[in-house]
N, C-alpha and C positions, 0 to 999 in steps of 0.2 A: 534947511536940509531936505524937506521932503520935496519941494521945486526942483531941486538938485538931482535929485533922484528920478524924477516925473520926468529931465530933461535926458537925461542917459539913456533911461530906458526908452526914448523917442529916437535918439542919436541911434541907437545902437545897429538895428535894423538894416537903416540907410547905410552907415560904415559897410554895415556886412555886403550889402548891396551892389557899394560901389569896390567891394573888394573881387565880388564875385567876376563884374564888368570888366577890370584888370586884369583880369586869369585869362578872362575867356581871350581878349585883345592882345594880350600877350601869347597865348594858344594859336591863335590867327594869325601873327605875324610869324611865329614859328614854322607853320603849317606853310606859311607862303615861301618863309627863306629857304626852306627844306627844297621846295618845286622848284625854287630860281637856282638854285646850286644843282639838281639834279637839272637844268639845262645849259650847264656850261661844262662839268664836269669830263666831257668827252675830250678836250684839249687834254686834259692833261695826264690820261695813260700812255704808257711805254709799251705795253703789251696787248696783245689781242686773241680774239679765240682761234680767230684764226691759225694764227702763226704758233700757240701750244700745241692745236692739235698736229700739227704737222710734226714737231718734237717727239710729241705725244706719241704717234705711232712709228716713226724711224725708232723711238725706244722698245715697241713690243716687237719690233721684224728683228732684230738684232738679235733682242734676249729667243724669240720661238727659233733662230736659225742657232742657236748655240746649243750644248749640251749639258749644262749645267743642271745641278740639283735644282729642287723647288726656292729652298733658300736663297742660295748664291744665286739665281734665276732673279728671284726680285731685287737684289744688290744691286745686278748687272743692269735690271730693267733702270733702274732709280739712276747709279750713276751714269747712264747713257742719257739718260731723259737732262743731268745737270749739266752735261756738256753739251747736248744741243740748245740748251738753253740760252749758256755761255756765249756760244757760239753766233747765234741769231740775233742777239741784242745785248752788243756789245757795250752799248752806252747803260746798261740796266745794274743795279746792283744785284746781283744772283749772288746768295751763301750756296758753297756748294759740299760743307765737312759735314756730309751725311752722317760720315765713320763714328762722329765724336759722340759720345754720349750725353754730352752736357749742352748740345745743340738739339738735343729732343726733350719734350716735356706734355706730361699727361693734360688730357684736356676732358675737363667734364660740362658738359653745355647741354640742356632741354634735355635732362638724363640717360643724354649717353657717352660715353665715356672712350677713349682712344690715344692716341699720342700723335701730334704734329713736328716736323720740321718745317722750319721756316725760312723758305727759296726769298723768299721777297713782300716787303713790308713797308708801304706807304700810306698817306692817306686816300689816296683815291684807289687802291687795288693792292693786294694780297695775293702771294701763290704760295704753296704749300704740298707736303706729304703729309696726310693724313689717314690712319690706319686705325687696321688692331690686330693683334693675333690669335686673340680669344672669341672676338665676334661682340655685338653692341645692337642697341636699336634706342630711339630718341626721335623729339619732336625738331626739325631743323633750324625753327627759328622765324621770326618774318621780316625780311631783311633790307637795306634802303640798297641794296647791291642786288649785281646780279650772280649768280653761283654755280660754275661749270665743275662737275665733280667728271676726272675722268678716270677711268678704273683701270687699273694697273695691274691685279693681280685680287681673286674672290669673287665675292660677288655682291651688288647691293639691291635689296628693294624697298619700295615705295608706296605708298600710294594718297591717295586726298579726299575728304571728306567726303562722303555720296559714291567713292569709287568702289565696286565692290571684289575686286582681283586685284592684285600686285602689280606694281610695273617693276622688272628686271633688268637689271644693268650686269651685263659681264665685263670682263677683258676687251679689250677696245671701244668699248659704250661710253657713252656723255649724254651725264645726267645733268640737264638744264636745269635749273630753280628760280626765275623770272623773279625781281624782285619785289615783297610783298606778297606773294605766294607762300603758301606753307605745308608740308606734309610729313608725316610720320616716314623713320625711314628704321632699316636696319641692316648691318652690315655682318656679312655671316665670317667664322675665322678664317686669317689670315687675309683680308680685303687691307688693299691701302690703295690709294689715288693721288693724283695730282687735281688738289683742288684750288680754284682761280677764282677770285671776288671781284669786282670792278663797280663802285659806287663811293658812298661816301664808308671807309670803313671803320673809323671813331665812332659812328655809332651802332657798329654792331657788338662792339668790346663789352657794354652790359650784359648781354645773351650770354657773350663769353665767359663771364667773369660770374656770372649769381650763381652756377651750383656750386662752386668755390667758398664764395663768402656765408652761402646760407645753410649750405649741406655738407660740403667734406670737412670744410673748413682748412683745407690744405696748403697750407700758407707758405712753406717751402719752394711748391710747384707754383704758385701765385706770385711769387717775387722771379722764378726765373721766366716765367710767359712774359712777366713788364718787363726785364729784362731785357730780354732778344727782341722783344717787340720793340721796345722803345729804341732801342740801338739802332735798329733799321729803321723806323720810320725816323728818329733823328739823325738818320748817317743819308737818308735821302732825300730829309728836309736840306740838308748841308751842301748839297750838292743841285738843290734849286728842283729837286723832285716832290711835288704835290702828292 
């Protein structure tokens, strides 16, 4: 028995050892498969920044030449913005029932808190309305995407470690967020955007998902985000969109 013992506690070590070697191997090739998909990735978007922003501002000359209240103004901005969308990429799948209520859903991510609609939902790119009417501020996230926030209506600021002023986005601004980059942002009330992802975006749904599972615990709004998510990105797996 005591040899027995004398030999475990020899074994034991080593095991740990080579369990350590298999982390790290397995970390490595992760690290690689990550880089190799981040350079094929490019085939297979539908959408570009280019061609939102162009959306993007035929929706704010529309809504600035009309005479609408502040409300009904961002209605107009929002559904002008979903028919040039339509319209421009025809082969895309664009949700465009802004109206519906049950096609919106709160979102609490790196604590801050807002509500998105969801234009479109793959796995290599994501576009969306995301707002708030109260006003927000939260950490962005560090993301394997890259992150076009464009402002629709408020206002949003930023800034990055070591910076010591804000950076300011209004109404027709595009706020870049390079992916891997990170900064603190805040959105003051009545701000919502059209914001555009293009990377891999399965992995940024953790971000999305932990003040959910760990803090509100909101599990109602957690079942409709999978939801609509899932819907779109398997209504565009279905249709041979990555």
């Amino acid at each position: 028995m005591a040899s027995s013992s004398k030999t475990n506690a020899v074994a034991t070590p080593a095991a740990s050892s080579s369990k350590r070697g298999l982390i790290a191997i397995a970390l490595a090739g992760l690290v690689a498969l990550c880089a190799w998909l981040n350079t094929v990735n490019d085939q297979f978007y539908i959408l570009s920044p280019e061609s939102l922003e162009e959306s993007f501002r035929t929706s704010l000359s529309v809504a600035a030449s009309s005479d609408a209240s502040a409300s009904t103004n961002t209605s107009l901005i929002i559904s002008t913005l979903l028919s040039q969308l339509v319209e421009r990429h025809p082969d895309a799948r664009i949700a465009t029932d802004f109206q519906n209520p049950r096609e919106w859903v709160l979102n609490n991510a790196g604590g801050a808190m807002g509500s998105m609609f969801i234009i479109h939902a793959s796995i290599t790119e994501y576009l969306i309305i995301f707002g708030t009417a109260v006003g927000t501020e939260g950490h962005t996230g560090r993301h394997t995407a890259d992150d076009y926030f464009h402002i629709l209506t408020g206002q949003q600021t930023a800034y990055s470690a070591g910076e010591l002023t804000r950076e300011i986005y209004n109404p027709g601004d595009i706020h870049h967020l390079p992916r891997g980059t990170v900064k603190q942002y805040a959105a003051a009330p009545e701000t919502w955007a059209l914001e555009y992802a293009r990377g891999w975006i399965p992995l940024m749904l953790p971000f999305g998902f932990a003040d959910t599972l760990f803090s509100t615990l909101d599990w109602p709004t957690l079942y409709h985000t999978v939801r609509i998510t899932g819907r779109e990105m398997i209504g565009n797996l279905l249709q041979g969109k990555i």
